[in-house]
N, C-alpha and C positions, 0 to 999 in steps of 0.2 A: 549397420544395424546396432551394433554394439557399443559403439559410441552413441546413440540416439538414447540408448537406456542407458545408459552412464548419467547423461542430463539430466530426463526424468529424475533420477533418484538423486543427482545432488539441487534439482529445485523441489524435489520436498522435503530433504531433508533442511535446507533453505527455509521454507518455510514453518515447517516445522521447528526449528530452534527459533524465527523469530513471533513463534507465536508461545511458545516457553517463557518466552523471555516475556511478553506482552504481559501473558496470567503471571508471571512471577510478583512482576512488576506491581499487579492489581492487589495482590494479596498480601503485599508490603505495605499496603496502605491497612492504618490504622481501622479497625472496625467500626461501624457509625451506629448508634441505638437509634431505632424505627422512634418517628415522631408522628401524633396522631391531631386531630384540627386543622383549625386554619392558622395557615402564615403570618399572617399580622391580626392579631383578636382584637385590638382595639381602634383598626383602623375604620369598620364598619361604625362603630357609633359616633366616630370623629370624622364622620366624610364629608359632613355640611361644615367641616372646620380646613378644608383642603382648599386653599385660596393660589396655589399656584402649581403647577405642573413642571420639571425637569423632564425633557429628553437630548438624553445623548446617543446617536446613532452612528454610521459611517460618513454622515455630512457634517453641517454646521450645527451646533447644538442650539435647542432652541426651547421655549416659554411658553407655556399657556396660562392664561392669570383670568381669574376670575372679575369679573365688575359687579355692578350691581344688577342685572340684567343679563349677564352671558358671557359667555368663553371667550379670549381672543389672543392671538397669536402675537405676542408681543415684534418678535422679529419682522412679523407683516405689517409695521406700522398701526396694529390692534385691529386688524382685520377680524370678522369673526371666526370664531372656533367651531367644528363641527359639535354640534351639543350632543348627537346622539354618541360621535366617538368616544367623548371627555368621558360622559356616562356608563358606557362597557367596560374605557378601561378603570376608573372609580372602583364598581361594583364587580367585575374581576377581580382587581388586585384583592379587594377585601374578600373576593370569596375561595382565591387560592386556599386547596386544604393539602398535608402532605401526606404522599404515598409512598416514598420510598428514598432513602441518600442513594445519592451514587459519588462520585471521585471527587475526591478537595486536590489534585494536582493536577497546576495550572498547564502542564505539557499537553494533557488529557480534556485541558476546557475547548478548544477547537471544535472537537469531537461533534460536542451539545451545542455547540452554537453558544459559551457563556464566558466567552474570553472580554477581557476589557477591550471597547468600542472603539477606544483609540489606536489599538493593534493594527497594522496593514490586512489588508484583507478582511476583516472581521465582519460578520453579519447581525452581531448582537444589539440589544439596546437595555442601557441603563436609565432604571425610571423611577423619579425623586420625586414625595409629594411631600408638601408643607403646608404647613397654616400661615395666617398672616405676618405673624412672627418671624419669619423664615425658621421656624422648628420644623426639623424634619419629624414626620411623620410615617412616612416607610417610605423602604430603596430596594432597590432588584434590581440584578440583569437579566434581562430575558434572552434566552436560548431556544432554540431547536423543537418547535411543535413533535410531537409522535402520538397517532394515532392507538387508543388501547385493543390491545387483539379479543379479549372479553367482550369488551361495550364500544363499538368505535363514535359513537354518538357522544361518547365523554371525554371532553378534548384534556388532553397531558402535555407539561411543555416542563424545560427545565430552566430552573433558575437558580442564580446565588443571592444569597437575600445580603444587603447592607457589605460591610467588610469582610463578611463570614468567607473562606475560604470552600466551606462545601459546596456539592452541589445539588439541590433535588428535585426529584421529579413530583412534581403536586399535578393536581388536577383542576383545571378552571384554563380559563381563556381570556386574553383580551388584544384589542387594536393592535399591528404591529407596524404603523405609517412609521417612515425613517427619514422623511420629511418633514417643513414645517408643510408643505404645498399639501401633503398628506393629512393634515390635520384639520382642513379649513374649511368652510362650509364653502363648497367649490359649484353648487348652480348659482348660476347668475338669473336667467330667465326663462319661462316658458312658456312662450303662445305658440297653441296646438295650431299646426297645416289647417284644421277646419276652422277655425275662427280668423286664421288670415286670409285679407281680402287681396294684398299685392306690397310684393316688394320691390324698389326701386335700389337700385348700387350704381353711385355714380364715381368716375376715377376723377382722380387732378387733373385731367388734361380735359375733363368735360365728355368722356366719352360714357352714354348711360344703357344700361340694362335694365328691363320693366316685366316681371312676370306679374301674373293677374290669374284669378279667379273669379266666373259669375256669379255663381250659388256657393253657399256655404258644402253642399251636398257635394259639390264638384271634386274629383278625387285626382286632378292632374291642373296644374297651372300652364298657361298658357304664356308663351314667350310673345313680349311684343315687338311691330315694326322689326320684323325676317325681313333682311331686300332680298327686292326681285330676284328669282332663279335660287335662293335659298331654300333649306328646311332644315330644322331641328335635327341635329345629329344625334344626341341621346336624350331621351326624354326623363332620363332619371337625375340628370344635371339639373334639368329645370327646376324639377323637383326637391334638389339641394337649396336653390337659393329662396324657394319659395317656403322650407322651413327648416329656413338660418338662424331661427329664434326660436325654433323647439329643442326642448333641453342644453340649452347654453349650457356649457359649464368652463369654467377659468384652469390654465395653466401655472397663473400666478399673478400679483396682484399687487401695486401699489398705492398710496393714498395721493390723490390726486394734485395733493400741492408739488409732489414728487413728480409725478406727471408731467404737469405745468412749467417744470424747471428742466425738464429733459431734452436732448438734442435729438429730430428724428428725421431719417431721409427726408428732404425734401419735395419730392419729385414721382412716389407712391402710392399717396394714400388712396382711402374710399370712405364716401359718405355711403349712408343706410337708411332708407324710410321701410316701415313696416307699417299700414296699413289693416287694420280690423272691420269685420264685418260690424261689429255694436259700439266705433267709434272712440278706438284708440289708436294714437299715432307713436311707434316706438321712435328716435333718432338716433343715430349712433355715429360715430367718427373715427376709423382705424388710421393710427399711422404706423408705420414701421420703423424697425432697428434692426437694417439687417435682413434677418429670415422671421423678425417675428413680430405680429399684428399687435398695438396695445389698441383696446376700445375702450371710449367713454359713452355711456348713454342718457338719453333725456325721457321723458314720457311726456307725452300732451295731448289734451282732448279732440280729436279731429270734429274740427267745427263745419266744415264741408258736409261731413258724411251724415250730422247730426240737418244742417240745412237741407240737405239732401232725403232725407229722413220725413223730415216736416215737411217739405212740398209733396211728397207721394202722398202719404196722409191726409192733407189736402184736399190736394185733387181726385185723393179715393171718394172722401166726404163730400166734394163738392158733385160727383159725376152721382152720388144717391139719392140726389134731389132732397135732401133733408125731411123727407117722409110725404113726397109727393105721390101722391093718388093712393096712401097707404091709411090703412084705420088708423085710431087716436090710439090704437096700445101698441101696433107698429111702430109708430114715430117717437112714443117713451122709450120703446124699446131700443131702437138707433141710437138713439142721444144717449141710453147710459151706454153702451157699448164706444160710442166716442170720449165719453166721459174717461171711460176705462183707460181707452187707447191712451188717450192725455197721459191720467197716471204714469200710465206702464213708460210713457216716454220720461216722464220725469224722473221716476226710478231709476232707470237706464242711463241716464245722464247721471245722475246719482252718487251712480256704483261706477262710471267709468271715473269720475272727480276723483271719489275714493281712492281708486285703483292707480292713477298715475300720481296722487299726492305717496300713495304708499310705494312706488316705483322709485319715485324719485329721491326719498327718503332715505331708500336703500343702494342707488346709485349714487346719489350726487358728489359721494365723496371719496370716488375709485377707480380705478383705470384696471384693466381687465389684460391678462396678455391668453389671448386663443392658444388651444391648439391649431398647429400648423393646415392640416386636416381640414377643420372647420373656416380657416382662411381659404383656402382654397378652394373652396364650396362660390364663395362671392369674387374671387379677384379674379375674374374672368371677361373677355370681351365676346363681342358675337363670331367673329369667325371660328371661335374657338369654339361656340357653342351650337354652331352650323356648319353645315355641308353644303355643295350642289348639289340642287334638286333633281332627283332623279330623274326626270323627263330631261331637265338640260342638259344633262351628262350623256342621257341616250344620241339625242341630237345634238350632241359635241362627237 
């Protein structure tokens, strides 16, 4: 027992010295006069003068550069930039105001999270903006978010501004992506489950999967051609491949000439038709490297669905008798209502034109690498997506 409080009192006396030694430490440091404003005052009237972006984080450093029209990620081949990120972190940096110094020694920058990025381990990120010039225009490293115990709605974070050695806590907020993959407008596409009418995934070796829906209203896809003695073993799989194109969004990305030049298994891939109720047809083409999907995709007007469209119409028209045995304001009345129909078809066609000229515009020149995840939604066969049916199994 006596030796058990022997310990206790040489681990706080333990303690207790090296936390003397901690405050000593703190209090050797030279004293810092309180700063009032914002961080950089003249970076808000010069922000429509910030033509490129510096981050350096614990990966590859990387670019964001203005064009005439948009953000884009120079190391992605100029993919686009997310505009609303570029935007928070802009009007953050300029609206950093200071609250309080705290330590200029670098033993001590760990702590905050504001050690130089190139350190082992380091979680910070150093961030350069310039004009077109390459003049810099402000630099930071950002550090260690902390909530304020006062107001916790008013975000604090610490940082060392430019080559300054201190470091402080201001208040303001912005993006903290430590990627380029993090900075990049990362949807690709999305047609909602109700406006899909059926998707088709077919493998290289020819073998296909076909889910389907009747009515737009329909709230479950229907798998097709089950053989005999089968049944749907989970109905929420179906459901995966039936909206494999609601909320796309990309793992990473490159420009399609890049693409074009790449070596990919042979012997893996999958095509992709997607299928719309108001007659669009998505295409798409995955091949693999490895563990990981790259897609390219097409848009085109589904001409079927639109013939399709026009014979019901039709035949709806033709079975009304064209205002047989009906009064003379009857049968005006029919014909503008046909009249209409017309329109509305033309529209419709219209806005799909539209729609896959602006699809394509936005594909045509990228290749897509999925999440693994979302791959695995389509790279499926039927046995995998069936059972024995329960009756065969009883009489097995």
């Amino acid at each position: 027992m006596r030796g058990f409080r022997w310990i206790l009192v040489l681990i706080v006396l333990v303690v207790a010295t090296v936390g003397a030694v901690y405050l000593s430490d703190r209090a050797s440091e030279e004293p810092v006069a309180a700063k009032d404003g914002t961080v950089f005052p003249d970076l808000l009237d010069r922000i429509n003068d910030v033509a490129r972006i510096r981050i350096d984080g614990a990966g590859e450093p990387f670019r964001i550069a203005r064009t005439d029209d948009a953000w884009v990620v120079e190391e992605k081949d100029g993919y686009p930039a997310s505009r609303d990120r570029v935007h928070r972190l802009l009007l953050g940096g300029a609206s950093f105001e200071y609250l309080e110094p705290k330590t200029s020694r670098p033993d001590y920058y760990p702590e905050l999270g504001v050690e130089d990025p190139e350190e082992e381990g380091a979680d910070s990120l150093r961030i350069r903006l310039e004009d077109a010039s390459g003049e810099e225009l402000a630099r930071w490293v950002l550090g260690n978010r902390r909530s304020s115990g006062a107001n916790r709605d008013r975000p604090e974070v610490y940082v060392r501004i430019a080559d300054d050695p201190q470091v402080w806590l201001v208040e303001g907020s912005v993006p903290t992506g430590r990627s380029a993959v993090d900075w990049m407008e990362r949807d690709i596409a999305s047609i909602s489950v109700e406006r899909t009418r059926k998707v088709m995934v077919e493998h290289d070796d020819g073998d296909v999967i076909e889910v389907s829906k009747d009515e737009r209203a329909d709230s479950e896809f229907t798998l097709q051609d089950i053989p005999e003695g089968r049944e749907v073993d989970a109905a929420y799989r179906i459901g995966d491949i039936g909206g494999f194109i609601q909320d796309l969004r990309l793992d990473d990305v490159m420009a399609r000439q890049k693409y074009d030049e790449q070596e990919f298994d042979s012997d893996n891939g999958l095509s992709l038709s997607v299928e719309t109720f108001d007659g669009l047809r998505v295409l798409a083409d995955i091949k693999r490297q490895g563990p990981d999907g790259w897609l390219v995709l097409r848009a085109e007007v589904d001409e079927e669905a639109f013939a399709e469209s026009e014979a019901q119409a039709q035949a709806a028209a033709d079975d009304s008798g064209e205002g047989e045995g009906k009064s003379e304001g009857e049968s005006e009345s029919t014909a503008e209502e046909s009249d209409a129909d017309a329109a509305q078809e033309t529209l419709d066609r219209e806005a799909i034109v539209a729609e896959v000229e602006s699809l394509n515009e936005r594909w045509s020149s990228w290749a897509y690498r999925l999440p693994n995840y979302k791959l695995s939604y389509i790279d499926v066969r039927m046995e995998g997506l069936t059972r024995i049916a329960e009756a065969e199994a009883e009489e097995g």
